[in-house]
GUTIMAR-842416 format. One record per residue: residue in three letters; z, x, y of N, C-alpha, C in turn. Coordinates in steps of 0.02 Angstrom, whole numbers. Each point is the difference from the previous one (the first is absolute). Layout:
<sites>
  residuo    n_up  n_east  n_north   ca_up  ca_east  ca_north    c_up  c_east  c_north
      ala       Z       X        Y       Z        X         Y       Z       X        Y
...
</sites>
This chain:
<sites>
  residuo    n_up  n_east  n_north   ca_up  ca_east  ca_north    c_up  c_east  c_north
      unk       0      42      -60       0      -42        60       0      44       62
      unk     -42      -5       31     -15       22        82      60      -6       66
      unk      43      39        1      58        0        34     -41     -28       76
      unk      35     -20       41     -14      -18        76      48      51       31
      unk     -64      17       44      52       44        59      52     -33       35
      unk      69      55        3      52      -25        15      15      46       52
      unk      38     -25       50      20       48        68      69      25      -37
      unk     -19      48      -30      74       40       -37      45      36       58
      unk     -16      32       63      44        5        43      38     -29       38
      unk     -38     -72       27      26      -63         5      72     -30      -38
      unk     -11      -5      -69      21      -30       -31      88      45      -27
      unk     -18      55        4      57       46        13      37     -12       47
      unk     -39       6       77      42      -13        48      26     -53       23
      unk     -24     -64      -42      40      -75        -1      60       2      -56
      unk      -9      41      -75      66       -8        -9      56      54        2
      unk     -19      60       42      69       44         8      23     -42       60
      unk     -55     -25       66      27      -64        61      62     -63      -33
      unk     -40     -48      -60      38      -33       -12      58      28      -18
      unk      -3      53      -56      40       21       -41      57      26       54
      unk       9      18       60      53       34        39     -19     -56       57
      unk     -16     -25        2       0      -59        48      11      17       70
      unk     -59      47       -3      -1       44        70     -44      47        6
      unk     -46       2       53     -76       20        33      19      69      -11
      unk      63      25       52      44       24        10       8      72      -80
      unk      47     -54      -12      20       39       -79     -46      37      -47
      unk     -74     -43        4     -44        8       -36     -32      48       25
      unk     -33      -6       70     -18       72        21      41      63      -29
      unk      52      15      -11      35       52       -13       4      18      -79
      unk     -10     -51      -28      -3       21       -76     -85       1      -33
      unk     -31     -24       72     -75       19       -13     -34      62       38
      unk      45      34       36      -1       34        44     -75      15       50
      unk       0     -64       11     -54      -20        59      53     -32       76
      unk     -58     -30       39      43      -32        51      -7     -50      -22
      unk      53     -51       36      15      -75        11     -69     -26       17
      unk     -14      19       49     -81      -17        13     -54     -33      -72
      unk      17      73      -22     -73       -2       -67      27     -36      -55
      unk      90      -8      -16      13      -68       -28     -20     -53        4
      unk      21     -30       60     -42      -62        35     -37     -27       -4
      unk     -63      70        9     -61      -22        -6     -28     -32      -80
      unk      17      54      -41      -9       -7       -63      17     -67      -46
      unk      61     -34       25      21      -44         0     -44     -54       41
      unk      -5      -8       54     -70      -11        39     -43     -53      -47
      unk     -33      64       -9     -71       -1       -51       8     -22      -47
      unk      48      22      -43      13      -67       -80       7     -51       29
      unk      43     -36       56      -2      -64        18     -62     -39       -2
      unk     -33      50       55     -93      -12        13     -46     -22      -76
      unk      42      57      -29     -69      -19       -81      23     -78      -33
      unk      68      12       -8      19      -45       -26       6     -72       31
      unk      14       8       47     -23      -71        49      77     -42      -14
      unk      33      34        2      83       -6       -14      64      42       55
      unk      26     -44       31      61       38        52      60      26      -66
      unk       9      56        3      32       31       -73      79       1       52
      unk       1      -1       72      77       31        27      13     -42       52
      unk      58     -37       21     -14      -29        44      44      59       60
      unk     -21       5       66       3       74        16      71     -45       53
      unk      60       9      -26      49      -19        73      38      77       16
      unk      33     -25       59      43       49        44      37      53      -53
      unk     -22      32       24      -8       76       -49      46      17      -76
      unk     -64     -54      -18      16      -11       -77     -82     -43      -34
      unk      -5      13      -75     -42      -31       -13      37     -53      -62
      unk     -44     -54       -5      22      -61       -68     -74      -3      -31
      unk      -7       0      -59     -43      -23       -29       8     -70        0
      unk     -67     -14      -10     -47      -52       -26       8      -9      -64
      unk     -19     -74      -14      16      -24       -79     -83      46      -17
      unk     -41      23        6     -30       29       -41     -25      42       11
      unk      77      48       54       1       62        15      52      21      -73
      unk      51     -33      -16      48      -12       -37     -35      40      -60
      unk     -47     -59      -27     -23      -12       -68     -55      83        4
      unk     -18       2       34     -43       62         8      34      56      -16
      unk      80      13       41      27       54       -13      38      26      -57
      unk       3     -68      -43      32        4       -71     -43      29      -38
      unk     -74     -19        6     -47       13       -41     -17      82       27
      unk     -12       9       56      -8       79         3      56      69       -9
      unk      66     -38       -4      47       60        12      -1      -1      -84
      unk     -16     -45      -56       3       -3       -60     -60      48        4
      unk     -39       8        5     -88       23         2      45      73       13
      unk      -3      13       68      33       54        16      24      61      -50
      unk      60     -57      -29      76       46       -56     -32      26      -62
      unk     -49     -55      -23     -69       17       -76     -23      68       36
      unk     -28      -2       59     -65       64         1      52      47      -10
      unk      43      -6       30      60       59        20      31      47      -64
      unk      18     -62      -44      29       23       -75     -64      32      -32
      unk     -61     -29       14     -39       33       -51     -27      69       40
      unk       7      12       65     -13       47        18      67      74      -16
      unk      44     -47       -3      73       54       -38      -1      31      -63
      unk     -38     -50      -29      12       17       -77     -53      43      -29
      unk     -54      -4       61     -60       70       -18      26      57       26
      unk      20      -2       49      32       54        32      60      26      -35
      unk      28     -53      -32      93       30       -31      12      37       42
      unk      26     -47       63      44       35        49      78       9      -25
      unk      40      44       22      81       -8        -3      23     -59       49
      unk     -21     -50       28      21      -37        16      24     -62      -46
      unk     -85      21      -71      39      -55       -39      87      13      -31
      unk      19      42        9      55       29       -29      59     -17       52
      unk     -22     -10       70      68       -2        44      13    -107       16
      unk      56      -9      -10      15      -74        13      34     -11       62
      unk      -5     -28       47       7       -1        64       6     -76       22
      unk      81       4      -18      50      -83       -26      23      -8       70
      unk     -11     -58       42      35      -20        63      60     -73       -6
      unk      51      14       18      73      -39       -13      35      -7       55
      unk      38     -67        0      56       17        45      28      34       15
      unk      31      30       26      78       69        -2      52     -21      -37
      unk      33     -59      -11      60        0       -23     -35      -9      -78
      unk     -43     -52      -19     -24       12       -77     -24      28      -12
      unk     -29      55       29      -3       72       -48      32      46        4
      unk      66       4       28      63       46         7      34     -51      -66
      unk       9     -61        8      40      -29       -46     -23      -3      -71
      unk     -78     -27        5      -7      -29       -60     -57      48      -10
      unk     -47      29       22     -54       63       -32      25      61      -34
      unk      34      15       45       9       84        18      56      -1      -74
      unk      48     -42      -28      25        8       -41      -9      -2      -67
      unk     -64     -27        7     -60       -9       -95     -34      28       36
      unk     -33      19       33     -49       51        -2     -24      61      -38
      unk      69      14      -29     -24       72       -53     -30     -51      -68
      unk      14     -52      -17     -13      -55       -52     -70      20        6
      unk     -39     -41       38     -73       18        22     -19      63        8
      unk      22      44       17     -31       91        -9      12      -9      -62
      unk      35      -9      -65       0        8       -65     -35     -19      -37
      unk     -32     -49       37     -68      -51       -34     -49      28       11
      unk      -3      23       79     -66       17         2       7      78       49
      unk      15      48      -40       8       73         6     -58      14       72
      unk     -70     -31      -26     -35       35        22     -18     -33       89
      unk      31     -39      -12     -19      -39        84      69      27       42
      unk     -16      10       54      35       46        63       9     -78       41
      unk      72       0       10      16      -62        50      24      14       74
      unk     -47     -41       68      28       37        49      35     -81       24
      unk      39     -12       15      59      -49        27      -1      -4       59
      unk     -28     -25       28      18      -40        93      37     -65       -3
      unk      18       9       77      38      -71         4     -28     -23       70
      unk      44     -54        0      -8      -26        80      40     -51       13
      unk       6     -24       71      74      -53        17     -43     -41       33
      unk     -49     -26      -18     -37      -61        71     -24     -25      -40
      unk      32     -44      -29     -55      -41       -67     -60     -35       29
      unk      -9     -20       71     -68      -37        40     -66      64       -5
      unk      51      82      -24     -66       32        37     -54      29      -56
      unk     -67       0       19     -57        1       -60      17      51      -29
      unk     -24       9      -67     -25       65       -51     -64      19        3
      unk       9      63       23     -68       30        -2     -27      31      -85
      unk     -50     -52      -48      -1       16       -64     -62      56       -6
      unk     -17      31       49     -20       69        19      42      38      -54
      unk      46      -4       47      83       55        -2      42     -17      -60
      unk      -6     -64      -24      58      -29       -43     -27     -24      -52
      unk      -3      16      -70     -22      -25       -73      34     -92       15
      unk      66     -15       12      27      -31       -22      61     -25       33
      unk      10     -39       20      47      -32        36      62     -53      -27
      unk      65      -3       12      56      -42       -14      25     -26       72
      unk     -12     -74       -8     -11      -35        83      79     -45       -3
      unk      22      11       46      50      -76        -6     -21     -62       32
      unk     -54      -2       41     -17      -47        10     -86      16        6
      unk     -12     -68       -4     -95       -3         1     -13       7       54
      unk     -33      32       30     -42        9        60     -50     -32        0
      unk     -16     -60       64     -56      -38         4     -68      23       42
      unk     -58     -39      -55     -51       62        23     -18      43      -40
      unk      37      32      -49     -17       68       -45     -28     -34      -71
      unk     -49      36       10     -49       -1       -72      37      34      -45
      unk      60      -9      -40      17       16       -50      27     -36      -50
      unk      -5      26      -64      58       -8       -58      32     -12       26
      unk      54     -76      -19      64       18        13      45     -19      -91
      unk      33      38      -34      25      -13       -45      86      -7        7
      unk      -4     -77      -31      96        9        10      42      42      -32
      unk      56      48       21      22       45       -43      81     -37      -18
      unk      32      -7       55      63      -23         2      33     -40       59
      unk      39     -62      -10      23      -21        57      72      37       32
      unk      -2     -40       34      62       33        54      78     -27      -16
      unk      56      10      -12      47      -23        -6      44      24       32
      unk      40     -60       65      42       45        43      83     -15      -20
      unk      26      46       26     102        5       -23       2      34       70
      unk      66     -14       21      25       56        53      35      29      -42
      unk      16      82        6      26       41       -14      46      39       47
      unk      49      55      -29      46       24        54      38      32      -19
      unk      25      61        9      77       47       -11      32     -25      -44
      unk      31      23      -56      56      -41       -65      66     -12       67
      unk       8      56       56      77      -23        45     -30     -38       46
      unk     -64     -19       27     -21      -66        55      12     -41      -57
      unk     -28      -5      -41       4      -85       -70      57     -16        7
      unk      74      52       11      37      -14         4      41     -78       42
      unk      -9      25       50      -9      -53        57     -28     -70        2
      unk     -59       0      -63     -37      -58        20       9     -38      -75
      unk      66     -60       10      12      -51       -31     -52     -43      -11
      unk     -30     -36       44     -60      -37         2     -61      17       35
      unk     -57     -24        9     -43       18        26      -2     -21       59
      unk      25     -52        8      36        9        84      31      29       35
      unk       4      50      -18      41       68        20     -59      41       30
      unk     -70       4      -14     -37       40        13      -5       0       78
      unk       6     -64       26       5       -3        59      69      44       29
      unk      45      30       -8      41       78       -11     -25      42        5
      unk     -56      11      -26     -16       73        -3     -81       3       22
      unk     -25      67       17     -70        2        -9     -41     -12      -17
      unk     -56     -20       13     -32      -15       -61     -70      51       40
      unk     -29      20      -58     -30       61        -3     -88     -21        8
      unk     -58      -2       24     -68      -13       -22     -36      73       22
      unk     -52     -40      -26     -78       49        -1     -54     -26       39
      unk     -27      42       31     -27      -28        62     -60     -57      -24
      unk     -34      22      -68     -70      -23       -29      35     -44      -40
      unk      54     -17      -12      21      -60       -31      67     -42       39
      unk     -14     -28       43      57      -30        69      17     -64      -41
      unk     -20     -25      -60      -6      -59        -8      29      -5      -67
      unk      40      66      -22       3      -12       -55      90     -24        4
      unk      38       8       49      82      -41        14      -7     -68       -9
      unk     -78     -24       53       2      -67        19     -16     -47      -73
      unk     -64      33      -25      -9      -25       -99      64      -6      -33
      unk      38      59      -10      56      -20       -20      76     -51        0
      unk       7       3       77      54      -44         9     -44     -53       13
      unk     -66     -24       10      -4      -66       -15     -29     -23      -73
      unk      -5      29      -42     -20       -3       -67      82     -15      -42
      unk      65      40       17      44       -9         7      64     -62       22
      unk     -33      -7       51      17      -73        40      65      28       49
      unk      10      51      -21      64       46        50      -4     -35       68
      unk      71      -2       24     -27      -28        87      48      54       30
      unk      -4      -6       64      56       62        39     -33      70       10
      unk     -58       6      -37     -23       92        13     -54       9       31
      unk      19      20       45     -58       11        42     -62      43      -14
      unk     -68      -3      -25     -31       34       -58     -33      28       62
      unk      -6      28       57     -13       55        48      16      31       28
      unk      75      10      -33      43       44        40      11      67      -60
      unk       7      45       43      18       84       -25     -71      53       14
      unk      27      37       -7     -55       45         3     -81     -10      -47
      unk     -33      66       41     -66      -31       -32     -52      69      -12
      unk       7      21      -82     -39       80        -5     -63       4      -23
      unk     -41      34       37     -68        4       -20     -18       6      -69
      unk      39       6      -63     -25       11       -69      63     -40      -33
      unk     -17     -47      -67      60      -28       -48      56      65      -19
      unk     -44      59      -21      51       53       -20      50      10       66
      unk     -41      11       36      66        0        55      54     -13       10
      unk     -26     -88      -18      49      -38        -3      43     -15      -50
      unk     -13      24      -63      54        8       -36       9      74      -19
      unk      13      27       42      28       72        25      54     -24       11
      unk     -13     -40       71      80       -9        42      30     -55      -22
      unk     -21     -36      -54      29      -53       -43      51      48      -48
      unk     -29      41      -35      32       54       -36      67      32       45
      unk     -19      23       56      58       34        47      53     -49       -2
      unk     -25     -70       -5      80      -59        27     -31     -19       83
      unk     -58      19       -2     -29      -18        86       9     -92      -17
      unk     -19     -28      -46       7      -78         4     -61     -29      -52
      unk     -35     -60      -17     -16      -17       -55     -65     -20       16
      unk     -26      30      -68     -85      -10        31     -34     -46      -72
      unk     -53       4       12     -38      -88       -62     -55      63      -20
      unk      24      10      -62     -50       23       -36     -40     -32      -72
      unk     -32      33      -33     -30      -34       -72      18      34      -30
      unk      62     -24      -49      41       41       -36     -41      45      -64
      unk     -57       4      -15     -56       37       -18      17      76       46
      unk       4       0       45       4       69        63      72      21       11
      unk      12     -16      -38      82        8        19      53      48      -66
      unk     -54       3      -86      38       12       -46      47      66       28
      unk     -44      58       33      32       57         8      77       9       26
      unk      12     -28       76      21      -26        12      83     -36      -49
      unk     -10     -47      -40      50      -53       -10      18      57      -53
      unk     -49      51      -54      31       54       -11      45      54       -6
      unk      -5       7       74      44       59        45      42     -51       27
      unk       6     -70      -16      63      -24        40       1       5       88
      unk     -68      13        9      -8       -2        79       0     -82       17
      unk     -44     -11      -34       6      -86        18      27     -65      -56
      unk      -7     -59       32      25      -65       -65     -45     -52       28
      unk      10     -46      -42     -31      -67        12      84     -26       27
      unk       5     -41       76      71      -26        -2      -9     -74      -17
      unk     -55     -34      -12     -11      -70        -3     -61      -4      -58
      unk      19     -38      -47     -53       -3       -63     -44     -64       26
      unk     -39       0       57     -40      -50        15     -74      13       31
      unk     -29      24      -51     -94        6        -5     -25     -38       33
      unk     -21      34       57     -59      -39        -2     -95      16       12
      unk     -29     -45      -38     -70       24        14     -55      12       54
      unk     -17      28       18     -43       29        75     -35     -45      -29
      unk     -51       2       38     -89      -26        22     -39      57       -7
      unk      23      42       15     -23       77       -10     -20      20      -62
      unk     -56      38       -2       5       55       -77     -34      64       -5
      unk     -24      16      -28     -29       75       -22     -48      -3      -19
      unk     -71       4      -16     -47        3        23     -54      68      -46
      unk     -42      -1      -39     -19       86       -14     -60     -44       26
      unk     -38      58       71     -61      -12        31     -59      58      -26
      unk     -60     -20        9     -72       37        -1     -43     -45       10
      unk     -53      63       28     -57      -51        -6     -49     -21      -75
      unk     -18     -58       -1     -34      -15       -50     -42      77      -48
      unk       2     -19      -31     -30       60       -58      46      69       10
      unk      51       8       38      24       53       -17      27      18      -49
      unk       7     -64      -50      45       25       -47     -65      29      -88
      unk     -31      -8       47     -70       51       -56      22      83        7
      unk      50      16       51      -2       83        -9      75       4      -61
      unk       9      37      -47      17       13       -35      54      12        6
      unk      19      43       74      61       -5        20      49     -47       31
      unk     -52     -38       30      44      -82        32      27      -6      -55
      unk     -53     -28      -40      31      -32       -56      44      11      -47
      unk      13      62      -12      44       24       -40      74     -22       56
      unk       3      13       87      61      -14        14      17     -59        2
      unk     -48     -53       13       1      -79        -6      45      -7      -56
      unk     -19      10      -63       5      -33       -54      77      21      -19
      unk      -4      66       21      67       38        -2      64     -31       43
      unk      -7     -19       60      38      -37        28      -9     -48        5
      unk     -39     -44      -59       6      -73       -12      61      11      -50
      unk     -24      40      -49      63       14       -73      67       0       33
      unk      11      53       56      59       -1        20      50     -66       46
      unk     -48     -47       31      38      -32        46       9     -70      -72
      unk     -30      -1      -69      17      -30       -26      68      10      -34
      unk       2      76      -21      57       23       -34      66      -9       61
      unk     -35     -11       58      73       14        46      34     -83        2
      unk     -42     -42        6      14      -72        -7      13     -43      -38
      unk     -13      47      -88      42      -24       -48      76       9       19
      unk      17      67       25      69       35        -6      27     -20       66
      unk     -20     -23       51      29      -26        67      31     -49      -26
      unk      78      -1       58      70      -53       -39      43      24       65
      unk      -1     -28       42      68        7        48      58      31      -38
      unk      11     -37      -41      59        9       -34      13      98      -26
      unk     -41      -2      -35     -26       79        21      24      39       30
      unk     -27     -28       52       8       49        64      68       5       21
      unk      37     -55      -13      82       11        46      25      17      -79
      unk      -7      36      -45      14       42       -65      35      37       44
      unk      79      42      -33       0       73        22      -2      16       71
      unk       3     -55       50      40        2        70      49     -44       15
      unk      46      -2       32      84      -17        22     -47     -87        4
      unk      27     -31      -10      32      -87        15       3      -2       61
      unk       1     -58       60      12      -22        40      70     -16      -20
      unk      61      27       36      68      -23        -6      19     -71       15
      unk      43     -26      -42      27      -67        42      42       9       23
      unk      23      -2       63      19      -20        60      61     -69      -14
</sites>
């Protein structure tokens, strides 16, 4: 069959545009100007007889069949790409380049992680994080992504990994103090700047009245915040999943056995067909195994194992 000429430069420069959702952005990873983006973009409009962006105040939105276009080419894209890797057998197929929250991959990666080097000796893992769950992944840069929330707009995978389950936590000598959970209004209460909402979920999931769920301090990262939860700084809402180390060392407790479930969850992101490279897939599947094995064995009860009681008073 007789291929039809295709504006292949065009068509590049509409989906690294869509794909970073920016004239801007794209010039730089095409390393042309903004200008010759534009244009290029332009001209597929022209052939196609289709508005692919709708252009507002310095930002672009696709079009419903700017949308459908960019699914189909960033897939197009990732094929040429892999098969151009696998002639070449670059060492890149060898390096995995995993993007995560900060606190779940200090909590929950970084501690099975040798699990996965044991499996797979020969793949090299490089670990990033980040604290702005709104802000894009550049899948340039990143095999593979763990999202806590969906970003709207992004052409990706999204696979559910795990939900969210919140407890306040706190010092075994602050627990002391706190008879009821009406007491919290006593003490601090601790948040994270990218999750402001996780006091207010709780005490109204709870039905608690009296606590004011915006008051206490407020730290740019969860670890932070149960840093100074750990010190006895005052009580912060974590997912007792992030916390085993912790209730361990007797740094922290659960002072109230009352769960409750976020809206929130976890997320393993890519774009379509990435999981054809050998190495996604091997970490996919690998930390599918694990968040199952962790959710058989998750049990509150567990967790307050082997730390002090809340005293009665």
């Amino acid at each position: 069959m007789k291929r039809r000429p295709l504006p292949l430069n065009a068509l590049r420069s509409f989906e690294v545009a869509g794909r970073l959702e920016s004239f801007t952005k794209a010039s730089h990873e095409l390393n042309v100007t903004q200008g010759a983006v534009s244009r290029q973009v332009q001209h597929l409009e022209d052939v196609l007889g289709r508005q692919l962006f709708e252009r507002q105040h310095r930002r672009l939105k696709l079009t419903r069949p700017g949308r459908n276009l960019l699914v189909s080419l960033t897939a197009a894209f990732d094929s040429i790409e892999l098969a151009v890797s696998r002639i070449e057998n670059r060492p890149d197929d060898t390096q995995l380049k995993v993007l995560s929250p900060l606190t779940f991959a200090m909590r929950w990666i970084v501690p099975r992680l040798g699990r996965f080097q044991m499996e797979h000796p020969d793949l090299q893992v490089q670990l990033g994080t980040y604290s702005d769950d709104a802000a894009p992944v550049d899948f340039n840069e990143t095999d593979i992504a763990i999202r806590f929330a969906d970003v709207p707009g992004d052409q990706l995978v999204h696979e559910f990994l795990t939900g969210e389950r919140l407890l306040p936590v706190c010092h075994p000598n602050l627990a002391k103090e706190l008879d009821k959970p009406e007491d919290l209004a006593k003490v601090a209460l601790l948040h994270c700047s990218a999750q402001r909402e996780d006091w207010r979920i709780w005490l109204s999931g709870t039905g608690i009245k009296g606590v004011d769920p915006d008051r206490g301090p407020v730290f740019a990262t969860l670890d932070m915040a149960m840093e100074a939860a750990a010190s006895g700084f005052g009580v912060v809402i974590s997912d007792p999943a992030m916390i085993g180390e912790y209730v361990l060392t007797k740094r922290l407790m659960v002072p109230f056995d009352l769960p409750i479930d976020s809206p929130y969850a976890y997320s393993l992101c890519y774009p379509e067909g990435r999981l054809e490279r050998r190495k996604v897939r091997a970490f996919r599947d690998w930390l599918m195994a694990e968040i199952k094995l962790e959710s058989d064995k998750r049990n509150i009860a567990q967790l307050k194992s082997g730390v002090p009681e809340t005293p009665q008073k």
